[in-house]
C-alpha positions in Angstrom: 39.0 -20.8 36.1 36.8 -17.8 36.7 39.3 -16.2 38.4 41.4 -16.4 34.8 38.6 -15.3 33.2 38.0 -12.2 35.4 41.7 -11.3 35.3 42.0 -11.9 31.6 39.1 -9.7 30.8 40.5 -7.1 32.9 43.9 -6.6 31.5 42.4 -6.8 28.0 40.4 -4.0 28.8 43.0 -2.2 30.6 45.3 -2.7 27.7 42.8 -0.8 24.9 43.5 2.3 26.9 47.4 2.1 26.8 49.0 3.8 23.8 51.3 0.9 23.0 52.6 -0.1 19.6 54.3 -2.3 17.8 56.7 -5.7 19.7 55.6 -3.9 23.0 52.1 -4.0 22.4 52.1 -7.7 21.0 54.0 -8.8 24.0 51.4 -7.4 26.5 48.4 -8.2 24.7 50.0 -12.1 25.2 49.9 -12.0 28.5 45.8 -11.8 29.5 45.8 -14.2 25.9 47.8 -16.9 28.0 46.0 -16.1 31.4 43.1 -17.4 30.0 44.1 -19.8 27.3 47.8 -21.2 28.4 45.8 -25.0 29.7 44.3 -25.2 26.0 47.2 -24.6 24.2 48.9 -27.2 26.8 46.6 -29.6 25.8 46.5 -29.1 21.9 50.1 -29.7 22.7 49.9 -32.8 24.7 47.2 -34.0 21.8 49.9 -33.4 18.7 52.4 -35.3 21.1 50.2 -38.6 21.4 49.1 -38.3 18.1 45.3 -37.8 19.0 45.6 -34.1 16.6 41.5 -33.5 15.9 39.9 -32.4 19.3 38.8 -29.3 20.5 41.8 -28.0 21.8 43.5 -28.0 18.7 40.5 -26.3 16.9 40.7 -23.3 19.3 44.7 -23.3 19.5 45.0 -23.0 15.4 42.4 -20.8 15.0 43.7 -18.1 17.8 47.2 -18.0 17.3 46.1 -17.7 13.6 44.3 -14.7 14.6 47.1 -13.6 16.3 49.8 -13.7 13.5 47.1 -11.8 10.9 47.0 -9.3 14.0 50.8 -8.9 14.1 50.9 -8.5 9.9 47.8 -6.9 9.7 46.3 -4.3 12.1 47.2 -4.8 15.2 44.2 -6.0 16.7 44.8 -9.1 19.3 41.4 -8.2 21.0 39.6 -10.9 18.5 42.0 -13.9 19.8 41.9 -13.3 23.6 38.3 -12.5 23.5 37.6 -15.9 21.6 39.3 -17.6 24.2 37.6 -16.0 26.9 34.0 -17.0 25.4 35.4 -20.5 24.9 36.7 -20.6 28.6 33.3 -19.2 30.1 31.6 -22.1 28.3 33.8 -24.6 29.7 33.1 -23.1 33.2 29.4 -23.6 33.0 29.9 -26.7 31.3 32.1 -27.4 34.4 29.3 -26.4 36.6 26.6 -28.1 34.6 29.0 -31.7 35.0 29.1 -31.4 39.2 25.9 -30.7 39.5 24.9 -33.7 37.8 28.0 -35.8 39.7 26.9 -34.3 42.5 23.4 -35.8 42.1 25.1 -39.2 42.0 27.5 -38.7 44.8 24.5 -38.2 46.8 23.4 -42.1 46.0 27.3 -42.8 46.6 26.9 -41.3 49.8 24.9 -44.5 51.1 28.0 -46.3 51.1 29.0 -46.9 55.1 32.2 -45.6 56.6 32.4 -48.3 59.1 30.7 -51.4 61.0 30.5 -51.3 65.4 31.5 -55.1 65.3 30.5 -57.0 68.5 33.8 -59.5 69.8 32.6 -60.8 73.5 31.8 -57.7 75.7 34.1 -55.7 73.7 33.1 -52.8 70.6 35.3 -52.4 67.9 35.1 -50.3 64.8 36.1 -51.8 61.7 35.9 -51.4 57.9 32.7 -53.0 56.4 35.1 -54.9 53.9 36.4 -56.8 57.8 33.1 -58.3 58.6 32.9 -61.9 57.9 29.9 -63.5 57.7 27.9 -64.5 61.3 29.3 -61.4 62.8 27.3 -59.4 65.4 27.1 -55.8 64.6 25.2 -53.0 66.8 23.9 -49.8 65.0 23.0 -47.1 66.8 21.1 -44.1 65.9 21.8 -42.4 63.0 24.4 -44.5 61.8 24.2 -46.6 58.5 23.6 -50.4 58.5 27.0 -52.0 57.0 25.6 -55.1 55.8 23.1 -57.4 55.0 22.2 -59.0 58.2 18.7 -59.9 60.5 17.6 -58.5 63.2 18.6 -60.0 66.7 17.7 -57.5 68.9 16.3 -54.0 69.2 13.8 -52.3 67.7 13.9 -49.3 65.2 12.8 -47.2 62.1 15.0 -47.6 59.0 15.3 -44.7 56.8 15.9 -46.1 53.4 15.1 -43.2 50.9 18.7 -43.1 49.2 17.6 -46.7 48.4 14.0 -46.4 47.3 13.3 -42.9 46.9 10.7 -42.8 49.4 11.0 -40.7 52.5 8.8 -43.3 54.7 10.3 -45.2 57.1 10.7 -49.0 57.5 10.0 -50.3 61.4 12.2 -53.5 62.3 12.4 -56.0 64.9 13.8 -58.9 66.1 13.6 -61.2 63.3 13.3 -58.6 60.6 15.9 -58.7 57.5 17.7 -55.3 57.5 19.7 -54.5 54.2 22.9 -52.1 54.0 22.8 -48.2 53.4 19.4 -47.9 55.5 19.9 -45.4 58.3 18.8 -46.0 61.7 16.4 -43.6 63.1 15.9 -44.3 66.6 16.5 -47.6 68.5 20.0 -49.5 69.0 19.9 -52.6 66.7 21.9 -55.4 67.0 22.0 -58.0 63.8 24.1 -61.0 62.9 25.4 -60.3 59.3 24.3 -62.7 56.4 26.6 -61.6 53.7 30.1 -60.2 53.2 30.4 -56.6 52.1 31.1 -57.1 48.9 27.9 -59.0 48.2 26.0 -56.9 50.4 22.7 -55.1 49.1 24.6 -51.5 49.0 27.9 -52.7 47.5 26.0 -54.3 44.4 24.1 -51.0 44.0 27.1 -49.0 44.0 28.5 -51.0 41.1 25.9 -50.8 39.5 25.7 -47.3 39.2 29.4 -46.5 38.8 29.5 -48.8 35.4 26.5 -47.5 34.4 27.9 -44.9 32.3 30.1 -47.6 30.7 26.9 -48.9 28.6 26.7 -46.6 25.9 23.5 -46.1 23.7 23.4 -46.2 20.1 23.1 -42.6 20.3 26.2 -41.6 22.1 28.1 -44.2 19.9 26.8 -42.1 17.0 28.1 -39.2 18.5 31.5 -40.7 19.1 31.4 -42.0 15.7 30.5 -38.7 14.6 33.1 -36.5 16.5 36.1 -38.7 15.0 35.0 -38.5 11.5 33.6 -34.5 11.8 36.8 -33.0 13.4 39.6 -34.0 10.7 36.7 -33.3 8.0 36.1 -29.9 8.8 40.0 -29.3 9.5 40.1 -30.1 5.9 37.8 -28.0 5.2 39.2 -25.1 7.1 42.5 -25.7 4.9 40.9 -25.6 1.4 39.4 -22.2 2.0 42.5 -21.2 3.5 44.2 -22.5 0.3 41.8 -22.6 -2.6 39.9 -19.3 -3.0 42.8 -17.4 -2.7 44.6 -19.1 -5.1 41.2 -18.0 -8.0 40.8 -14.8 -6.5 43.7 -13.3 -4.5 43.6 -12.1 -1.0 45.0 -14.6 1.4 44.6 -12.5 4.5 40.9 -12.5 3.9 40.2 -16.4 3.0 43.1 -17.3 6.0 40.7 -15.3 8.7 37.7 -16.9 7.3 39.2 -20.6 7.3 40.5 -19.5 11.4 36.8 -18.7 12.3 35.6 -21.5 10.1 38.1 -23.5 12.8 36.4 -22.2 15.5 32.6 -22.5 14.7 33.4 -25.9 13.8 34.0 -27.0 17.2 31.5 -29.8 17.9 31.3 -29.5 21.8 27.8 -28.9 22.5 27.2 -32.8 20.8 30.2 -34.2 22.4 29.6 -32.5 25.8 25.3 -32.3 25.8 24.5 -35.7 25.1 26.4 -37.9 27.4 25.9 -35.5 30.3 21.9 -35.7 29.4 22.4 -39.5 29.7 24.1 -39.2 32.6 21.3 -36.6 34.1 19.2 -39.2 33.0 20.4 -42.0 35.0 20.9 -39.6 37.9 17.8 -38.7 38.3 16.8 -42.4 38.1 18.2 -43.4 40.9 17.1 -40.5 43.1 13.7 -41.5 42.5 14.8 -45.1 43.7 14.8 -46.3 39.9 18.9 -47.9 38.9 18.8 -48.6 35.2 22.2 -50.6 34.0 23.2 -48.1 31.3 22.3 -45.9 28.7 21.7 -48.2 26.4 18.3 -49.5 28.6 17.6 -46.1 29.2 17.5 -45.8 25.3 15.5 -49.4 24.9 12.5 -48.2 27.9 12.4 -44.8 26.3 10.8 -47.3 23.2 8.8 -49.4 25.4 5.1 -49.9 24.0 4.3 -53.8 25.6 4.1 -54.3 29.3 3.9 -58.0 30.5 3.9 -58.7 34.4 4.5 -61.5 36.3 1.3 -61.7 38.8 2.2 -62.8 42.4 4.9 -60.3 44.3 4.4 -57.2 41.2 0.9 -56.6 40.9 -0.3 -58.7 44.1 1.1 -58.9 47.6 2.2 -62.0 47.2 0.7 -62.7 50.9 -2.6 -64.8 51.3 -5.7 -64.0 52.7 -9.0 -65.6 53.6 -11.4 -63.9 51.3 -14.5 -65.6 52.0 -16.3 -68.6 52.9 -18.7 -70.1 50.9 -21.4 -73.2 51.6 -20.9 -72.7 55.3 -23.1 -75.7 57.4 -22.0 -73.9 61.1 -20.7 -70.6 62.0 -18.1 -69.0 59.9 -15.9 -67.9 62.9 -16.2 -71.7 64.2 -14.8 -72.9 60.7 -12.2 -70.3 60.7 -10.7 -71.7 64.2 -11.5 -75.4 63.4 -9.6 -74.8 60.6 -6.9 -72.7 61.7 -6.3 -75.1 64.8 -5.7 -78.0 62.6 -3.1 -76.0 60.8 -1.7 -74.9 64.0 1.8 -77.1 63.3 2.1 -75.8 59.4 4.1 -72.8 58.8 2.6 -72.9 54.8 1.6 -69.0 54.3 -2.2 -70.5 53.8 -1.9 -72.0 57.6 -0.7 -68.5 58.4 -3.4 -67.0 56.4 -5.7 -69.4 58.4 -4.6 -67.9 61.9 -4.5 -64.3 61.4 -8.3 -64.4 59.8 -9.4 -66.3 62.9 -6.9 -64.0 65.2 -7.4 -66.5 68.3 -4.6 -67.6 70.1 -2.7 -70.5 69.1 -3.0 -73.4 71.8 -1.5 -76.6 70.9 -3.0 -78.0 74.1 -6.3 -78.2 72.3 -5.2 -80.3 69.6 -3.6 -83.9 69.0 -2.9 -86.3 66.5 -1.9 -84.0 63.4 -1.9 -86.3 60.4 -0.5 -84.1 57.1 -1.4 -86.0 53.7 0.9 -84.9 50.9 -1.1 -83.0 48.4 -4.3 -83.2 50.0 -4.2 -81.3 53.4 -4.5 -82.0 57.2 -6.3 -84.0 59.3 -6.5 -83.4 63.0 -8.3 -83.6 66.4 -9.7 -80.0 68.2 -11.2 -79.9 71.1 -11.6 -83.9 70.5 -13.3 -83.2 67.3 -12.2 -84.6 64.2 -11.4 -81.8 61.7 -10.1 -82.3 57.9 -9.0 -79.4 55.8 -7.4 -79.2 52.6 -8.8 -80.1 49.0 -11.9 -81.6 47.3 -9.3 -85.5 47.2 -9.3 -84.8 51.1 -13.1 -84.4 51.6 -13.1 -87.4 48.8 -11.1 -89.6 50.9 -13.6 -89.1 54.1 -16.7 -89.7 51.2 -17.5 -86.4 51.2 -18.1 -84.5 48.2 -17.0 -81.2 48.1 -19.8 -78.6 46.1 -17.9 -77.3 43.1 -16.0 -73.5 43.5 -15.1 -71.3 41.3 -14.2 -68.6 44.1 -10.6 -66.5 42.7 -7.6 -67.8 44.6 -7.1 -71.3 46.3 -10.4 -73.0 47.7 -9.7 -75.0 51.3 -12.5 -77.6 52.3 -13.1 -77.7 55.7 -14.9 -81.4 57.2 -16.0 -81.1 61.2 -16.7 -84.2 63.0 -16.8 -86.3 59.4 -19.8 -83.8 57.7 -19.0 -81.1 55.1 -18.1 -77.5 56.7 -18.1 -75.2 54.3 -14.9 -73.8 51.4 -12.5 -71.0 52.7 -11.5 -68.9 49.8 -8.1 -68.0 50.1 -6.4 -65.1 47.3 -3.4 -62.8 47.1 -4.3 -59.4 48.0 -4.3 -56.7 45.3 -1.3 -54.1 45.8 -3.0 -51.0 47.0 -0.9 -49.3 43.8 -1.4 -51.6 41.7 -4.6 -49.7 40.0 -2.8 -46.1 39.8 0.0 -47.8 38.1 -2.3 -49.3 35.6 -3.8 -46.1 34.9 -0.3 -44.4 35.1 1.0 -47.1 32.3 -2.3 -46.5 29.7 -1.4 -42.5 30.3 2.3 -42.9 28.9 1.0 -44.4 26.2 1.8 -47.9 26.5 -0.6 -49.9 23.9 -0.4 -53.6 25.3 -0.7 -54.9 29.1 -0.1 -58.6 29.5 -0.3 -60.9 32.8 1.9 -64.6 33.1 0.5 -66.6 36.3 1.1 -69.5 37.3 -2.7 -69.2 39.6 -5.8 -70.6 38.1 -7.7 -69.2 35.2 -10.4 -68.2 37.6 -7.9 -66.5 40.3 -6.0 -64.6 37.0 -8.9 -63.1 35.2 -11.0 -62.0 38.8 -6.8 -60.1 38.8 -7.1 -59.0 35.4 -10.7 -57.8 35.9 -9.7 -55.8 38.5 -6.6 -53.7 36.6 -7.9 -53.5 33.3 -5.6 -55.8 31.6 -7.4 -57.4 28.9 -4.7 -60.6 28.0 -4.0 -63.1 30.6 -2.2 -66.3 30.5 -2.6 -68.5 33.5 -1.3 -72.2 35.4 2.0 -71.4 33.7 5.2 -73.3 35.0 8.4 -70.7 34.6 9.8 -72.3 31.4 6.0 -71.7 30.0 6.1 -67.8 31.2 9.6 -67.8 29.0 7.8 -69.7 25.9 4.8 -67.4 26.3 7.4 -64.4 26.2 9.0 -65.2 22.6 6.0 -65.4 21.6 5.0 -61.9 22.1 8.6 -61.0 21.2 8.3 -62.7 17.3 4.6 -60.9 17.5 6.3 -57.4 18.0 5.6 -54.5 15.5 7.8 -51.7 14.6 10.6 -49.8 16.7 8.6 -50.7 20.0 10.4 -53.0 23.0 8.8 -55.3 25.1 9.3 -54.7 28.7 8.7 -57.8 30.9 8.1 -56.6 35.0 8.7 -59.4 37.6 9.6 -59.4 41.5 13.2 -60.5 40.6 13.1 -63.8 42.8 11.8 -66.7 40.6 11.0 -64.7 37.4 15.1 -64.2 36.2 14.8 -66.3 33.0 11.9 -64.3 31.7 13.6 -61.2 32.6 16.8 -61.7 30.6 14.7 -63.1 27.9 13.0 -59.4 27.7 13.9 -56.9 25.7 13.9 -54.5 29.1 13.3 -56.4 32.5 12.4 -54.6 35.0 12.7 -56.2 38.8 10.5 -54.4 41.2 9.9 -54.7 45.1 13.6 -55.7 44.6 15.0 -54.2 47.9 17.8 -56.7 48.8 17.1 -59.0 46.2 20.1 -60.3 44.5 18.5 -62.2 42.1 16.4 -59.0 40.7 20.2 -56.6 41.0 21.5 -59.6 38.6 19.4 -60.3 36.4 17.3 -57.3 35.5 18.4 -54.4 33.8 16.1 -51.8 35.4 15.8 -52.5 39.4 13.0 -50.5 41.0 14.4 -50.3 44.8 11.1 -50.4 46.2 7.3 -51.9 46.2 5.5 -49.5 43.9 3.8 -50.9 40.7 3.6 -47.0 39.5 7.4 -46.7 39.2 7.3 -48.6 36.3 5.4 -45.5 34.4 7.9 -43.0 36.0 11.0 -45.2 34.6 9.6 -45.2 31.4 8.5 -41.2 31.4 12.5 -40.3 32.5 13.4 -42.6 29.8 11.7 -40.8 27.0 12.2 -37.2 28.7 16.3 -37.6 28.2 15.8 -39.1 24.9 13.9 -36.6 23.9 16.5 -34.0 25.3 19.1 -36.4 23.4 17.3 -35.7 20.1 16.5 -32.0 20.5 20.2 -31.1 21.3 21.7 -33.3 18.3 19.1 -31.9 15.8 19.6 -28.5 17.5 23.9 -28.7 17.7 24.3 -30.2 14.2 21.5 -27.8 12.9 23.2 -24.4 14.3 26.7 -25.4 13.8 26.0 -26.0 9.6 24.3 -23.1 9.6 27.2 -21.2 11.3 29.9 -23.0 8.9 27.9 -22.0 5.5 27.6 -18.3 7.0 31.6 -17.9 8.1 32.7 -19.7 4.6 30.9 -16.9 2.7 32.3 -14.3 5.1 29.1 -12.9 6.8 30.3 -13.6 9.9 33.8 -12.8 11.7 35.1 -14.6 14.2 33.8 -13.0 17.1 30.2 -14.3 15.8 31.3 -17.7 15.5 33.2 -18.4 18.5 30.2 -16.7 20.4 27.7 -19.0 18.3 29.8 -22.0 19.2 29.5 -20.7 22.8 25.5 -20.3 23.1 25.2 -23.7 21.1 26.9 -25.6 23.8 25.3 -23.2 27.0 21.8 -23.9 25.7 22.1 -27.6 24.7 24.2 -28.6 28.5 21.4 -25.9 29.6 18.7 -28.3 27.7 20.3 -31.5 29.0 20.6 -30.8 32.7 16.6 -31.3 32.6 17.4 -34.6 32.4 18.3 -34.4 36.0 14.7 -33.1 37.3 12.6 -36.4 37.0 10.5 -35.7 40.5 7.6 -34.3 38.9 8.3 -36.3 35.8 
């Protein structure tokens, strides 16, 4: 294309030296004309043949071979027609540009996709294709390759790089054991893992298709610009032939009023809103899932940008979802002696408070010290350490043994440990605080979100110690999951105004209350299918302050949205009004129509930029 360009300008300028005249000159001023313009008037062609007329092609076609016939009955002057299509073609080429760079920011994302799986059969290695790998296979991954599929760990040890994932440039150390997901790159270590999906339900594959038909869920935005294009176009064709037709008809003059309805053809284009808004969209969701944020489609992108409720699921979004002993209260012995009478007892559970247990003691586990493990359903464990007679679990437990337990209203879950049939002292056991979870709290009340509410299904006491913590002033807690959904249409029918209610979970357990939502957003959702399915923004990684970001890209290409279609619209009337009345030729308009749609793809590549956002 810019080769056209340069060779069209070239032989147009080359030509205003020659003293040529009359069929001669016509014939050689055609030939930079259909250098640069032959592939529009092919396509106006192709247009009139399926009977899909009103497009831009067939605005730019009319209007230049119109200039061209007034320039063989008139002066002689083809300049006007090969130079508007050389401004049109230059705009094209940058739009060109502007469209791969933002493809080229999802093909980076694409580009996690692996090209083939090391598939272990008896001593034997064999590379295959991914889509070959059945489930139970045994893959190895050496350094620097992707990880095909979903699979765990069975041997090896390694750092994952998983920033086309999450956005994050921190590695992920694995080991034996660990659940590896696909697209992660291995750093250092051979891994071997035993695949627990098929390709086409793997962690990557479900990504990519998610982002491919992204683009297929429009907003009501770029519906109203598709809506608008095919009702504009035939109008202002229409237009363009009553000024053609009527005025001259009144006052005379058809030469003038033709030339005028030609560039009234031409300014009329409405590229910059049929190119500028979709491609700021697209930016949009681009830039999105650079930063390790996938939003479905435009249309979300639209509803976050709107977002003025935030409601989160507790455990797993704004905790860690992993237990630890916070205290211990009414203590009768030694605290580190309760801790391992305790965590000895618990030695054969593998509950995450028995785990919670042994890593706050951080003895070693020897089952040779302890015998006769008695667990009592929904009361706890009974046991004898070091021939001691232990009992831990709740206040029924110590009731059982006639021991009354002093009353606790310690956050998190209260364990009551008995030693040798007298009272021990309570172990306080909570979920941990995510160390982001403050910043993105703070980060949420800066964007201007007005309303911060917290569904738990803890205690009230464990929930508002939480709530204390971040700031969020309405809590509602012991909730069973259909009671977080009932709790949710409530503050849905409480709404006011054009605001949506976005409802943030960790995309496991919470997926009725996220398709309830007007926006649910699954985060820590890294290989979770469940979150990929159900939510319609997925935040790839563990950070609460993502949440803020998501909604600050959101209203940045909105607001880009809006600024080019109030801009576009704006100019092009003005340039319609101004070419009817004749105070501007041709040349004006097709270069106004030009700048219009440089600045506005100019304005909506911004949408790709979201890391400082």
């Amino acid at each position: 294309m810019l080769l056209r360009i340069l060779v069209s300008a070239a032989l147009m300028i080359l030509l205003g030296f020659l003293p040529i005249q009359g069929w001669v000159r016509f014939a050689a001023y055609m030939l930079p004309y259909l250098v640069v313009g032959w592939d529009i008037l092919w396509r106006a062609a192709l247009g009139i043949k399926n009977k899909q007329v009103f497009d831009e092609n067939f605005l730019m076609a009319v209007a230049t071979i119109g200039a061209l016939v007034l320039a063989v009955t008139g002066n002689g002057d083809y300049t006007e027609a090969i130079a508007v299509m050389l401004f049109y073609q230059t705009g094209e080429l940058f739009q060109s540009y502007a469209v791969g760079k933002s493809r080229r920011s999802i093909a980076q994302l694409m580009d996690i996709r692996p090209d083939y799986a090391n598939r272990i059969v008896g001593d034997d290695l064999e590379t295959v294709d991914p889509e070959e790998v059945e489930i139970g296979s045994v893959l190895e991954v050496r350094p620097g390759e992707k990880v095909p599929i979903d699979g765990i760990v069975l041997s090896g040890s390694s750092s994952l790089n998983t920033v086309a994932l999450t956005g994050e440039s921190i590695p992920r150390d694995v080991a034996p054991g660990d659940a590896v997901i696909s697209g992660c790159i291995n750093l250092s270590g051979a891994l071997r893992i035993r695949t627990t999906k098929e390709f086409g339900e793997s962690t990557v594959a479900k990504i990519l298709d998610l982002v491919e038909n992204a683009s297929s869920r429009k907003s009501r935005s770029e519906a109203f610009i598709s809506r608008f294009a095919a009702i504009y176009t035939p109008a202002v064709c229409l237009s363009a032939l009553t000024l053609a037709v009527i005025p001259p008809l009144i006052w005379g003059n058809w030469s003038l009023w033709l030339y005028r309805a030609l560039s009234f053809l031409v300014v009329s284009c409405p590229c910059a809103l049929v190119i500028s808004i979709p491609m700021a969209f697209f930016g949009g969701l681009g830039g999105a899932s650079n930063a390790g944020i996938l939003i479905k489609g435009s249309n979300y992108l639209e509803a976050l940008a709107k977002v003025d409720t935030v409601v989160f699921d507790k455990t797993g979004t704004l905790t860690q979802g992993v237990f630890q002993v916070s205290g211990i209260r009414h203590a009768a012995m030694e605290e580190d002696k309760i801790l391992q009478y305790a965590a000895l007892a618990e030695i054969a559970s593998s509950h995450p408070i028995s785990k919670s247990l042994m890593a706050a003691w951080g003895g070693v586990a020897d089952r040779s010290r302890v015998c006769d493990i008695q667990e009592i359903s929904g009361e706890g464990v009974t046991a004898m350490v070091d021939g001691v007679a232990v009992a831990v679990g709740n206040r029924r437990l110590m009731a059982r043994f006639g021991l009354e337990a002093p009353a606790d209203d310690a956050m998190g879950t209260t364990v009551h440990v008995a030693v040798d049939g007298k009272y021990a002292g309570a172990i306080s056991i909570s979920d941990a605080l995510k160390p982001a979870a403050r910043d993105a709290m703070a980060a949420l009340k800066n964007a201007g979100i007005r309303r911060t509410v917290m569904l738990t299904g803890d205690n009230a006491a464990a929930a508002s110690a939480i709530a204390s913590q971040l700031g969020i002033t309405e809590f509602h807690a012991s909730l069973l999951p259909g009671q977080k959904v009932e709790h949710l249409e409530a503050l849905l029918e409480g709404k006011s105004g054009r605001g949506t209610l976005a409802f943030v979970g960790d995309g496991i357990n919470d997926a009725p209350v996220l398709s309830r939502a007007d926006i649910g957003i699954a985060m820590g959702a890294l290989g979770s299918d469940a979150a990929i399915e159900s939510a319609d923004v997925v935040l790839m990684d563990d950070d609460p302050r993502k949440i803020a970001k998501a909604i600050r890209i959101a209203r940045k290409c909105i607001g880009i949205v809006y600024q080019n279609t109030v801009f576009a619209i704006g100019i092009k009337l003005l340039c319609l009004v101004l070419t009817a009345l004749g105070i501007t030729g041709m040349w004006l308009a097709i270069f106004a129509d030009v700048g219009v749609m440089v600045l506005a793809v100019l304005n909506a590549i911004r949408a790709l930029f979201v890391k400082h956002v």
